[in-house]
C-alpha positions in Angstrom: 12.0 -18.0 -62.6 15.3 -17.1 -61.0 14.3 -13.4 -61.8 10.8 -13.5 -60.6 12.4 -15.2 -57.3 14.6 -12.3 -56.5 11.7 -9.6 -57.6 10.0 -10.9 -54.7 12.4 -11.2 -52.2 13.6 -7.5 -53.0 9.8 -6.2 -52.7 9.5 -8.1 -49.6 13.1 -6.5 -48.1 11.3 -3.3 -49.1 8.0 -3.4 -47.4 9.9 -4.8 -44.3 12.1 -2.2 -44.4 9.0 0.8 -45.2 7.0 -1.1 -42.2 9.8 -0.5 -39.3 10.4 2.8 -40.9 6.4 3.9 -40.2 6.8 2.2 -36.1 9.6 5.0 -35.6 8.1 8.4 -33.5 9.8 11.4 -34.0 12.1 12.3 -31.4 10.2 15.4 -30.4 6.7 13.5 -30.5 8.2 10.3 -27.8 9.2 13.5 -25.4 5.4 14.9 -25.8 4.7 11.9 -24.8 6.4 11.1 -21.6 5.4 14.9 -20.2 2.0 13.7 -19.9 3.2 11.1 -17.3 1.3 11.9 -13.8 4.0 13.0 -10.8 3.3 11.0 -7.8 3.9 7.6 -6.9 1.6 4.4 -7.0 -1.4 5.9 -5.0 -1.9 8.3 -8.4 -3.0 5.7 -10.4 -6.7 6.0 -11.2 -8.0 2.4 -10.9 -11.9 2.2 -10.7 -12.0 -1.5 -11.5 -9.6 -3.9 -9.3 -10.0 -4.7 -5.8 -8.9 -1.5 -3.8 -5.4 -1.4 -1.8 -5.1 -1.0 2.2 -4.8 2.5 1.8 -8.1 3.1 -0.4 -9.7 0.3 2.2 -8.8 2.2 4.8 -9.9 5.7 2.9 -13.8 4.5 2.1 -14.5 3.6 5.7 -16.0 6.1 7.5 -14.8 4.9 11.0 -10.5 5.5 9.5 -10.7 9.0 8.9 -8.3 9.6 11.6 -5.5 6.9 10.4 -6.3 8.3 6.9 -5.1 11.6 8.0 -2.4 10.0 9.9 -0.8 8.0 6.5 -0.9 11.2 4.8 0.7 13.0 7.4 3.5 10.5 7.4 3.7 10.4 3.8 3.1 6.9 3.7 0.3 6.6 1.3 2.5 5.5 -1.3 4.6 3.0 0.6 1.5 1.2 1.8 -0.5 1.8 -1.8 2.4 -0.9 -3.9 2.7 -4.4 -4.3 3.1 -5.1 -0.5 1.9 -7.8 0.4 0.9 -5.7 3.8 -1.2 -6.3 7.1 -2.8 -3.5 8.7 -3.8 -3.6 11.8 -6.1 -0.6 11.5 -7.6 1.6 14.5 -10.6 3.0 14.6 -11.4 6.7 15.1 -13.1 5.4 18.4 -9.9 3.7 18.8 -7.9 7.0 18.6 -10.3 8.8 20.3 -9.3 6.5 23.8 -5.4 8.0 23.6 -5.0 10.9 26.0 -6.0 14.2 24.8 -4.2 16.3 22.4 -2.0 13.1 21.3 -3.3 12.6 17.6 -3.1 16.5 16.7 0.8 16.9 18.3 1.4 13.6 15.8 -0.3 15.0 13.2 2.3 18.2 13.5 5.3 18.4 10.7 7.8 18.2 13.4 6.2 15.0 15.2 6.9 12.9 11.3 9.5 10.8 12.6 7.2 9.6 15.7 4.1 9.4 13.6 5.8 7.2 11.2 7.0 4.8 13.6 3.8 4.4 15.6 2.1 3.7 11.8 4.9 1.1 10.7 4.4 -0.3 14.3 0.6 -0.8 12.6 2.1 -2.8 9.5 3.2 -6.0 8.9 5.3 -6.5 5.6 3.1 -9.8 4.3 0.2 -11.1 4.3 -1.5 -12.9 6.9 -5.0 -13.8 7.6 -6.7 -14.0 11.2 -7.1 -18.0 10.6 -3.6 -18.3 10.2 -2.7 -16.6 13.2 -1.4 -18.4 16.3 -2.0 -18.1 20.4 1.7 -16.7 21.1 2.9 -15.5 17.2 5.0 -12.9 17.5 5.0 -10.6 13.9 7.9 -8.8 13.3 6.3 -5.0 12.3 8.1 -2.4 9.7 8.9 0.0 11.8 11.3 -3.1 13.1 9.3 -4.0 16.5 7.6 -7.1 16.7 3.9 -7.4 18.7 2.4 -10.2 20.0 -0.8 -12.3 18.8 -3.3 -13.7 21.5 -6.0 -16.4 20.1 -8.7 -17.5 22.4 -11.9 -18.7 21.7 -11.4 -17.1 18.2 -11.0 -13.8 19.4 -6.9 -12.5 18.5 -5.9 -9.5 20.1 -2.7 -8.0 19.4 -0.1 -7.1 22.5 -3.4 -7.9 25.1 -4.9 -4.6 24.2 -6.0 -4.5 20.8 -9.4 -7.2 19.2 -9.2 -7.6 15.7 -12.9 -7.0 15.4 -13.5 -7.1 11.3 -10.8 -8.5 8.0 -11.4 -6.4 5.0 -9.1 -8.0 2.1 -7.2 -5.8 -0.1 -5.3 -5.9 -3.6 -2.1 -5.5 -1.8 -2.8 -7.5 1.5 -5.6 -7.6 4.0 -6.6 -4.6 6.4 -7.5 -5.8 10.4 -9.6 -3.3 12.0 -8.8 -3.4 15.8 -10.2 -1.2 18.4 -7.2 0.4 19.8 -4.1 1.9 19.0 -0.9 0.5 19.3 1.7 1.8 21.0 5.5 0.6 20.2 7.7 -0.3 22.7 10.3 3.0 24.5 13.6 2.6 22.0 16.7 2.3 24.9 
């Protein structure tokens, strides 16, 4: 019986030993594997299923063409495309369209980055926050490191007194605000 005992234990030690032996990839065949890894950062994930980010928000409405362009300009698309949680205070086209002419192409220039990306972090608020929870007076400190002001009345908010919130699209990674004009950060000193 003793025999019979240690016959199985040794056949068992075996088939453990063959099984973890068969999980092992060649060393050649894990770096094959790892090459087909996409470059890019979050926004190159192909996701067809789950509730679109701020940027893809932003990118399927036909009125954001402009701050599309913008985000990509700044390379921000993949800041704004992780985990977040992000509030974007989004202009319109129209909203673009009011800022004195020539403004959005000179921004849209290589050596006008640095501007462009503050203006669109001045746009951003790292967390999430929806317009019910927003408060007459709330002051939001943005990414770019300013902070604007909130104004609620008669459940209207406008941000700094110049800018309506006029729809709330939610995303996976926050909620987008559409407003009707752009903001402008304050002059650094």
């Amino acid at each position: 019986m003793k025999k019979i005992s240690n016959l199985v234990v040794c056949a068992m030690m075996a088939m453990v030993l063959v099984s973890c032996q068969g999980n092992q990839q060649p060393e050649s065949q894990g770096a094959a594997a790892t090459t087909n890894v996409p470059d890019g950062g979050q926004s190159t994930v192909q996701d067809d299923e789950s509730q679109k980010d701020v940027v893809k928000v932003a990118a399927a409405s036909a009125d954001h063409t402009t701050l599309v362009a913008a985000v990509k300009a700044a390379e921000l698309v993949d800041v704004l495309s992780n985990a977040g949680p992000f509030t974007v205070f989004a202009p319109t086209n129209a909203a673009f369209d009011k800022l004195p002419a020539g403004t959005v192409e000179g921004l849209l220039k290589p050596e006008a980055k640095a501007d462009l990306q503050n203006i669109l972090q001045y746009h951003v608020y790292v967390g999430g926050i929806k317009t019910e929870q927003m408060q007459d007076g709330q002051v939001l400190g943005q990414a770019n490191g300013d902070n604007i002001t909130l104004s609620v009345k008669d459940g209207v908010v406008t941000v700094n007194g110049t800018a309506k919130i006029i729809a709330s699209v939610p995303a996976s990674n926050g909620i987008v605000h559409v407003i009707d004009a752009v903001l402008l950060p304050p002059a650094k000193k």
